[in-house]
N, C-alpha and C positions, 0 to 999 in steps of 0.2 A: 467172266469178263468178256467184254465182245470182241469177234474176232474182227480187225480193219478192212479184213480181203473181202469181206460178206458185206452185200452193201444194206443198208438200215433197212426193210419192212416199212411200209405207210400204213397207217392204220385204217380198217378199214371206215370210216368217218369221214375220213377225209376223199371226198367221193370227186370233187373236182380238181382236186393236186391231183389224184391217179391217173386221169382221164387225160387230163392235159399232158403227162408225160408221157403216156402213151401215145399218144397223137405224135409229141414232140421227137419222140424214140422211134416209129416208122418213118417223119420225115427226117431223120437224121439216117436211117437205114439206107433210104433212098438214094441220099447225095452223097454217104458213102459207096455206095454202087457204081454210081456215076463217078466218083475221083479214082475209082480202082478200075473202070473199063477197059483203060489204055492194058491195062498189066494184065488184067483177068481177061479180056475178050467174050467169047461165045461162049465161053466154062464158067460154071459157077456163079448160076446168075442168083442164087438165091442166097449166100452166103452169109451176107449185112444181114438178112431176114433173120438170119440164126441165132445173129449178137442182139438182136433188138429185141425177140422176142423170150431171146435168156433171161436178160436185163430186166426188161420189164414184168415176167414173171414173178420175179425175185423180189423186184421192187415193189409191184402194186399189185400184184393177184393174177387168177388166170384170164377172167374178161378184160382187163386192160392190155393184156399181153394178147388176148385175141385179137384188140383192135387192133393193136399196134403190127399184127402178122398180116389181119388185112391190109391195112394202109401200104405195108411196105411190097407186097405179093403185090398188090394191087398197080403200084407205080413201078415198080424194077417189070413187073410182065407188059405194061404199057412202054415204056423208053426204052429196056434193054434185049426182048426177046424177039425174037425175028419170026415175022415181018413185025417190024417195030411200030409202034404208034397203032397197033392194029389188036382188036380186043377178039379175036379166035384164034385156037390153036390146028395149024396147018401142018403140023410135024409130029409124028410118032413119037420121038426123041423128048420132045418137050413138054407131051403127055408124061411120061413118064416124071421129068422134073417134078413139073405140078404136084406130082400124086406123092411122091417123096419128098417135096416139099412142107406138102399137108405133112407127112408120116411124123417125120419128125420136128415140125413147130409143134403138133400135137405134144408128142415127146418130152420137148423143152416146156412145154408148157405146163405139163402135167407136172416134172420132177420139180421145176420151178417154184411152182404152186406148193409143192411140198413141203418142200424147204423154208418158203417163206412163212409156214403156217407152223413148221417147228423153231424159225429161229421167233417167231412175235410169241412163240411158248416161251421161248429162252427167254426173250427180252421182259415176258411179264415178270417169269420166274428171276432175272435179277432184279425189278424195278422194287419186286417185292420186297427182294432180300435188302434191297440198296433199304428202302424204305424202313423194313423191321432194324438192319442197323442205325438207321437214324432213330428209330424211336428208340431201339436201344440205349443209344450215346443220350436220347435226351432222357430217359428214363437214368442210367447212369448218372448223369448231371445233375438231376435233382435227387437221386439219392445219396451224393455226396455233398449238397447243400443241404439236406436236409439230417445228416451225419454232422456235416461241420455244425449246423441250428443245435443241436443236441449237446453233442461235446461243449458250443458255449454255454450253452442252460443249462449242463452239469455241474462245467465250472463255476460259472455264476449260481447255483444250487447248493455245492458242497460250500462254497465263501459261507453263506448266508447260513448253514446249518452248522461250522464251525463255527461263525461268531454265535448262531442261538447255543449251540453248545458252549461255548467259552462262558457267555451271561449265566447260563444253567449252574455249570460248575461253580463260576464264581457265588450264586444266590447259591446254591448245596451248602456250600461253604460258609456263608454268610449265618445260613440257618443252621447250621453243624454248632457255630460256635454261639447261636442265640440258646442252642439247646442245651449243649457243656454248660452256659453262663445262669441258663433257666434251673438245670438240674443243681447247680452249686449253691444258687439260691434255695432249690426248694430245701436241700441240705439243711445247708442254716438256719433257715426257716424253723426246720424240725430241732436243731441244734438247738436255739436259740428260744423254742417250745419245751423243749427239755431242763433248761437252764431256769426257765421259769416256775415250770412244775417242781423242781430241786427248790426252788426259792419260797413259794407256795408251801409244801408241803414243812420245810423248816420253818417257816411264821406262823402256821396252824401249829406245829408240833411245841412253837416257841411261845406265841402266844397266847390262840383259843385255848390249846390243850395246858397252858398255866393258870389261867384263868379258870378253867374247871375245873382244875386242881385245888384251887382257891377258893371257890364256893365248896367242893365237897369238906376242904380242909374248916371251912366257916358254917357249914352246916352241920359237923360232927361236934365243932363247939357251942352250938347253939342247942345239941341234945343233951351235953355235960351241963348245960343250967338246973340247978335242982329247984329253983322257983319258976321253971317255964312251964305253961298252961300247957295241963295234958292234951287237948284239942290242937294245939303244934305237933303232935307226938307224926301222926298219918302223915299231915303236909310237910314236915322235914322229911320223913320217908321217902314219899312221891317224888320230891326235890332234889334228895342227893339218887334216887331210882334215875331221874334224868338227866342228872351231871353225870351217872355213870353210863349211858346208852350215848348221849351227846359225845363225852367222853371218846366210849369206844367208836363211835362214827367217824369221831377228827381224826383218832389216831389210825382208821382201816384207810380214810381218803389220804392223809400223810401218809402211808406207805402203799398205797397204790399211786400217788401221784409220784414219789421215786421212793423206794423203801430204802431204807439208811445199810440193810445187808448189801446191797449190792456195792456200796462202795465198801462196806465195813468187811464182810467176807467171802464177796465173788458172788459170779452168776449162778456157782450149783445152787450156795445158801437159800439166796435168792427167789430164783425158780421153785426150789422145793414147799418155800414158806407160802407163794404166790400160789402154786398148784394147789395146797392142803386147803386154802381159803376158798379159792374156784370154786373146788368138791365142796366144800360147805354149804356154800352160799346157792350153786346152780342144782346140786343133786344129781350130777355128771360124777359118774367112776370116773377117776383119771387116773394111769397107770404113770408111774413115775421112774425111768429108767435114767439116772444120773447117778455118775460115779460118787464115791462120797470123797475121792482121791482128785482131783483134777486141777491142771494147773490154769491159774487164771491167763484169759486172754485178757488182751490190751484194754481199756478203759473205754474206747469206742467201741470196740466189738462185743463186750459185757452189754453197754447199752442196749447196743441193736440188738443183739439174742432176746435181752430180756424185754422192749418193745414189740418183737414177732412174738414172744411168747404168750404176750400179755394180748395182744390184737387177734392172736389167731386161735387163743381159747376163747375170746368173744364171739368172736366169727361161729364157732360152733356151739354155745350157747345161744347164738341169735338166730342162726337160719338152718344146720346140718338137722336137729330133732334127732342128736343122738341121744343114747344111753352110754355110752363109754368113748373116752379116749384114752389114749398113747403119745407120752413124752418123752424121747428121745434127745440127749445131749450127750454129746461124746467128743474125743480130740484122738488125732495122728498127726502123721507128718504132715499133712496136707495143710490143716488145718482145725477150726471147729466146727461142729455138724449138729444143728438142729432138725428133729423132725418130728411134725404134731400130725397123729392120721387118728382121725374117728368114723365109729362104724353109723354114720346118719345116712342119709337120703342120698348124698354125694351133689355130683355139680355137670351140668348138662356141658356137651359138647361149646354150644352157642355162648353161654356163660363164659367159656375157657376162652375163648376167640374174644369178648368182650372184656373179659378183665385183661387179656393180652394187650389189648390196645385203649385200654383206660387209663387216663391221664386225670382224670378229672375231681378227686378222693382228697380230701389235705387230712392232717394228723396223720396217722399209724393206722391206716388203709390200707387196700393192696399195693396202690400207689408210691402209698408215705414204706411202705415195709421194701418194695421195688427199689426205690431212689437210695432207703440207706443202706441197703446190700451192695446197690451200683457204688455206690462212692465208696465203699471198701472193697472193690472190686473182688466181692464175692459173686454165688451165685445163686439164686432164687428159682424155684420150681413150684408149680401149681400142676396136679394129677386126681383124678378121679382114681375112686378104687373098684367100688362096683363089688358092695355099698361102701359109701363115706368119701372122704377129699382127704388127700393127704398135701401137706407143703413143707418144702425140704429146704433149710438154706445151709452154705458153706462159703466162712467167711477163712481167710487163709491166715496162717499162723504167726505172717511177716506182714503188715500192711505198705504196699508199696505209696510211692508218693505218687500224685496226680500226674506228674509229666512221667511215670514209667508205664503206666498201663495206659491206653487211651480210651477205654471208656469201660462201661459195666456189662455183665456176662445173666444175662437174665433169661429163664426161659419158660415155658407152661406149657404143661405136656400133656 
C-alpha cells in the first residue's frame, strides 16, 4: 500500500508535467526566500533550494530537479546575496556557500533520485499485484458462474435422466410382464399340443387301429372260405402282412404321441418302454438307470420328464453321432431329477451361448423343454462333457403356484 507522506513518482513519459514543475518548484523556491528574508537575513540563503530540489527529485527525477536547483541558485544568488543584483562572487564566505550548496543539491539530488526509482518499483510492483487481484476476482467470478452453469446443467441433467430412467423402468416392466404373459402362453401353447396329441393318439388307437383290426378280423374270414380261389391264398397274406405293419405303425405313433403308461403307471413305466424302443429303432446303447420303486410325481411334472426324455434322445440321435447313452431318473427331498449324457461329438462353446439365448424353437425344443421346466419352476442345465452333452433337469417335489416363485431358474453351463 502507498505510503501518503511519499509524494506519487511521474512517470517518466510524461516529459512536459516534469519539466514544468520543475520550473514551477524553483520559482516557488525563490519567493519562498524572499517571504523568509525578513527572519533569515544574510544566513541561509540557499535553504528553499534544499526543499525544491528534494521535492522535485522525488517527484520528477534527477534533471528536473537539476533544473529546478538551477533556477532557484540562480534567482536566491541574483536578489539575496550580497552585493545583490550582481552576478560575481566578491566574498570568500559565499564562495564557500556556492560550493556547499552545489555539495548537497548534488546530495538531495542523488538520494532523491533514488528513492523515486524504488518507490515507481513499488508502485509497478503494486499496480501489478492490484491488477493480478483483479484478474484474480475476475477469473474467480467466472469460475463461480461458470460452477453455478454446471450445477444448473446437472440439475437439469439428472431431472432429465430420472425421467429417462423412470420411462426405462416403467417399459422393463411393461416388457417384464409381455414376457411372464408370452411365456404363459407359450406354456399353453405346449399344454394344449399335448392335450392334442392325447386326443390324436386316442382316435388312431380308437379308430385306425379298430378298423385294422377289422380288416385283419375280415381277412382271417375270407381265408376260412373253403370255396375261395387258391390265387387269393398270397394276396390275403400280403393283406393282413399290411394290416399288421399298418397296424403296429398306429399303434408305435399312438404311444409316442402320449403312451397310455404314463398315465396308467407313471413316468419310470413310461421312460423305460420309451428308452427299449429308442434302442431299437436308432441302434443307440442306451443305459437305463430308473428305480423300478419310485413314487409318482405330479401329472405335470410326469409330463414334462417324459417330453425332455423324449426330445433329448432325439437330440442325440439327430446331431451327438453317439454310440451310447445314459438315462438317469431319480427322486429326494428336493425333488425329481432327470439326466440324459451321451458319449457323441459333444456341443461347442458358441452352440451353448446360442441355445442360451434361443427363443425361437416351438414344440419340445430346447426352448419348448426351457419354458416347461420354467413354469414348474424347476431347473434346466445344458453342459458339454468332452466327449458328449449332457442335460440335467430338476423339477421340485411341491409345485408352487405362479404368484409364489416369480419366475423360472434356467441355466447352461
Amino acid at each position: 500500500m502507498r505510503n501518503p507522506a511519499v509524494p506519487t513518482p511521474i512517470a517518466d513519459q510524461r516529459f512536459i508535467h516534469r519539466y514544468a514543475i520543475a520550473v514551477i518548484t524553483g520559482i516557488c523556491a525563490i519567493v519562498l526566500r524572499w517571504l523568509l528574508d525578513p527572519v533569515l537575513g544574510h544566513v541561509a540563503f540557499y535553504v528553499t533550494i534544499y526543499i525544491a530540489v528534494a521535492y522535485t527529485a522525488l517527484l520528477c527525477g534527477s534533471a528536473p530537479a537539476i533544473v529546478s536547483g538551477v533556477i532557484g541558485f540562480t534567482g536566491v544568488f541574483y536578489w539575496f546575496v550580497d552585493p545583490r543584483r550582481a552576478s560575481l562572487l566578491v566574498n570568500r564566505n559565499e564562495i564557500h556557500g556556492v560550493v556547499a550548496c552545489f555539495l548537497v543539491s548534488a546530495a538531495l539530488i542523488f538520494l532523491g533520485a533514488t528513492n523515486r526509482r524504488k518507490q515507481m518499483r513499488l508502485n509497478d510492483s503494486i499496480l501489478a499485484l492490484t491488477r493480478e487481484a483483479a484478474d484474480r476476482r475476475h477469473a474467480e467470478d467466472e469460475l463461480r458462474q461458470a460452477h453455478d452453469e454446471l450445477e444448473r446443467r446437472v440439475v437439469e441433467r439428472t431431472a432429465a435422466l430420472s425421467k429417462t430412467l423412470a420411462l426405462l423402468e416403467s417399459e422393463i416392466e411393461v416388457r417384464k410382464q409381455a414376457e411372464t404373459r408370452l411365456r404363459h402362453l407359450s406354456v399353453r401353447l405346449m399344454t394344449l399340443q399335448d392335450e392334442e396329441r392325447r386326443r390324436i393318439a386316442r382316435d388312431l388307437h380308437d379308430t385306425a387301429g379298430q378298423t385294422l383290426a377289422a380288416i385283419k378280423m375280415s381277412v382271417a374270414l375270407i381265408k376260412q372260405i373253403k370255396d375261395a380261389p387258391a390265387a387269393l391264398e398270397p394276396l390275403l397274406d400280403d393283406l393282413n402282412a399290411l394290416a399288421d405293419e399298418a397296424l403296429q405303425e398306429v399303434r408305435t405313433t399312438s404311444y409316442l404321441l402320449h403312451p397310455p403308461l404314463l398315465d396308467e403307471a407313471g413316468i419310470a413305466s413310461a421312460a423305460r418302454w420309451f428308452v427299449e424302443g429308442f434302442a431299437r429303432r436308432s441302434g443307440i446303447k442306451v443305459h437305463c438307470d430308473i428305480p423300478d420303486r419310485m413314487d409318482r410325481p405330479p401329472r405335470d411334472c410326469e409330463l414334462v420328464l417324459f417330453r425332455i426324455l423324449q426330445e433329448g434322445l432325439t437330440n442325440v440321435h439327430r446331431h451327438s453321432a453317439a454310440t451310447m447313452a445314459h438315462i438317469k431318473l431319480s427322486r429326494d427331498t428336493e425333488g425329481f431329477h432327470l439326466q440324459i449324457r451321451d458319449d457323441g461329438k459333444g456341443i461347442s462353446e458358441d452352440d451353448l451361448r446360442r441355445l442360451e439365448g434361443s427363443n425361437n424353437k416351438s414344440g419340445v425344443g430346447i426352448s419348448g423343454m426351457r419354458e416347461r421346466v420354467g413354469e414348474l419352476h424347476g431347473t434346466f442345465e445344458i453342459s458339454a462333457l468332452h466327449p458328449g452333452t449332457a442335460i440335467r433337469v430338476s423339477l421340485p417335489a411341491t409345485i408352487p403356484s405362479n404368484n409364489d416363485v416369480p419366475g423360472q431358474s434356467v441355466t447352461v453351463a
